[in-house]
C-alpha positions in Angstrom: -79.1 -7.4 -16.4 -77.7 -10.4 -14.1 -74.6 -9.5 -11.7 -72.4 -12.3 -10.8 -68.6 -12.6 -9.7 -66.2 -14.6 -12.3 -65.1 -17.8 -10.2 -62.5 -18.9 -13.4 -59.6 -17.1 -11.5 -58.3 -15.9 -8.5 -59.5 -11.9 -9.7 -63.0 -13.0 -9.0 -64.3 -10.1 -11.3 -67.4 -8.5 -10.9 -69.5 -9.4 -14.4 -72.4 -7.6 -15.7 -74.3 -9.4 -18.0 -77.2 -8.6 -20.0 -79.3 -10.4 -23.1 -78.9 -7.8 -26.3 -80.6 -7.8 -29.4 -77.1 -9.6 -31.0 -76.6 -11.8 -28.1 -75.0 -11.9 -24.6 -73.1 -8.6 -23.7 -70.5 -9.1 -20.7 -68.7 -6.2 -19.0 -66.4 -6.1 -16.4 -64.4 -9.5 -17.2 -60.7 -8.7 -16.5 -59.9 -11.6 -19.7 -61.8 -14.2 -22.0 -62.3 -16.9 -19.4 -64.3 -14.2 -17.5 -66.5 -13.5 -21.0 -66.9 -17.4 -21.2 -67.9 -18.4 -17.9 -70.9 -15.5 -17.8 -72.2 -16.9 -21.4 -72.3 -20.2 -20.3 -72.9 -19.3 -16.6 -76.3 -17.8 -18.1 -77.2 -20.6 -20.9 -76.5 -23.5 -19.2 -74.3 -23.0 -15.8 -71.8 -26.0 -15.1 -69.4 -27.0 -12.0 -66.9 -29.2 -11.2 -67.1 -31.5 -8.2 -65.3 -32.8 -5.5 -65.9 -34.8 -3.1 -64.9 -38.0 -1.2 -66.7 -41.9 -1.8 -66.4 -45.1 0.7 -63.8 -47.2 1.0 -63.7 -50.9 2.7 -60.5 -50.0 4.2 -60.4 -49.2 7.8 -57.2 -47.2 7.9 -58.9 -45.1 4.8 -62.2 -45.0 5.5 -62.6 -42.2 2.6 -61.0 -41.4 -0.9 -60.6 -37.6 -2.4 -62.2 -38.0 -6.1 -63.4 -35.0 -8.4 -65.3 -34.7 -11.7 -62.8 -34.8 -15.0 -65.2 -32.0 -16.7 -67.9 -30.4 -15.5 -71.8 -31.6 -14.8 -74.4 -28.9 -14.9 -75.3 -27.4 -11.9 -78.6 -28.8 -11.5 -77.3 -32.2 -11.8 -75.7 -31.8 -8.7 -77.5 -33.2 -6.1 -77.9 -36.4 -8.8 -74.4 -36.6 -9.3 -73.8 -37.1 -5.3 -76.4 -39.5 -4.7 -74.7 -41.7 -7.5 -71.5 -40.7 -6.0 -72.9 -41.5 -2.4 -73.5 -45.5 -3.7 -69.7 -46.1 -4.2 -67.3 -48.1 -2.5 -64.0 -48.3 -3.5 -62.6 -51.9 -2.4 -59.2 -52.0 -4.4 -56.4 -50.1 -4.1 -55.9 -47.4 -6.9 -53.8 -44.3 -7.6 -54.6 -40.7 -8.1 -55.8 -40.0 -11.3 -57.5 -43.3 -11.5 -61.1 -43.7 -13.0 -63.5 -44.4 -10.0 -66.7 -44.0 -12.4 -66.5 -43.6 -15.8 -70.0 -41.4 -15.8 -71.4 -39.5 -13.7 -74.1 -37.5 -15.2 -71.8 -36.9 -18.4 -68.2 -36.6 -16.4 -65.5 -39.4 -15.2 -65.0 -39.3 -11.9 -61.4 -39.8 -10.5 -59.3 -40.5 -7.6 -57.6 -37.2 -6.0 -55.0 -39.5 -4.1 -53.6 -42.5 -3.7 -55.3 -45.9 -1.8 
């Protein structure tokens, strides 16, 4: 049995999760989302990121970006040292495509530049 708090919604329910002989049983989830984050928070846990990359502009010396999808959690500290080589030299808009990959996610501007 694994205990672990839901982070889908603002409820932050406490899960209970435990391997059964037909598969993951999940108690204490407040909706579906709750169900579906401990199953895959147990097989193969993901997380969205944001963060901020370089730009060669001195009045905005950094952008807001995040991931459009999730990477898995151990891919984390990959993601950022990818994420750590940009530089943004253009001017985009939020929503933009700042990387189309990083470790299986786009990455995208948060803001405008």
């Amino acid at each position: 049995m694994k205990e672990m708090t839901c982070i889908v919604c603002p409820n932050g329910c406490k899960l209970s999760v435990a391997q059964t002989e037909s598969g993951i049983a999940v108690s204490g989830a407040q909706c579906k989302r709750g169900v579906a984050f401990a199953k895959t928070e147990i097989n193969n846990p993901t997380r969205s990121l944001t963060t901020t990359v370089a730009t060669a502009f001195a009045d905005t010396p950094r952008l807001s970006v995040k991931t459009m999808g999730e990477i898995e959690k151990d891919r984390m500290f990959e993601a950022m040292r990818i994420i750590n080589g940009v530089l943004v030299a253009r001017h985009v808009t939020a929503g933009e495509t700042i990387l189309p990959d990083v470790c299986g996610a786009r990455l995208v501007a948060t803001s405008n530049l």
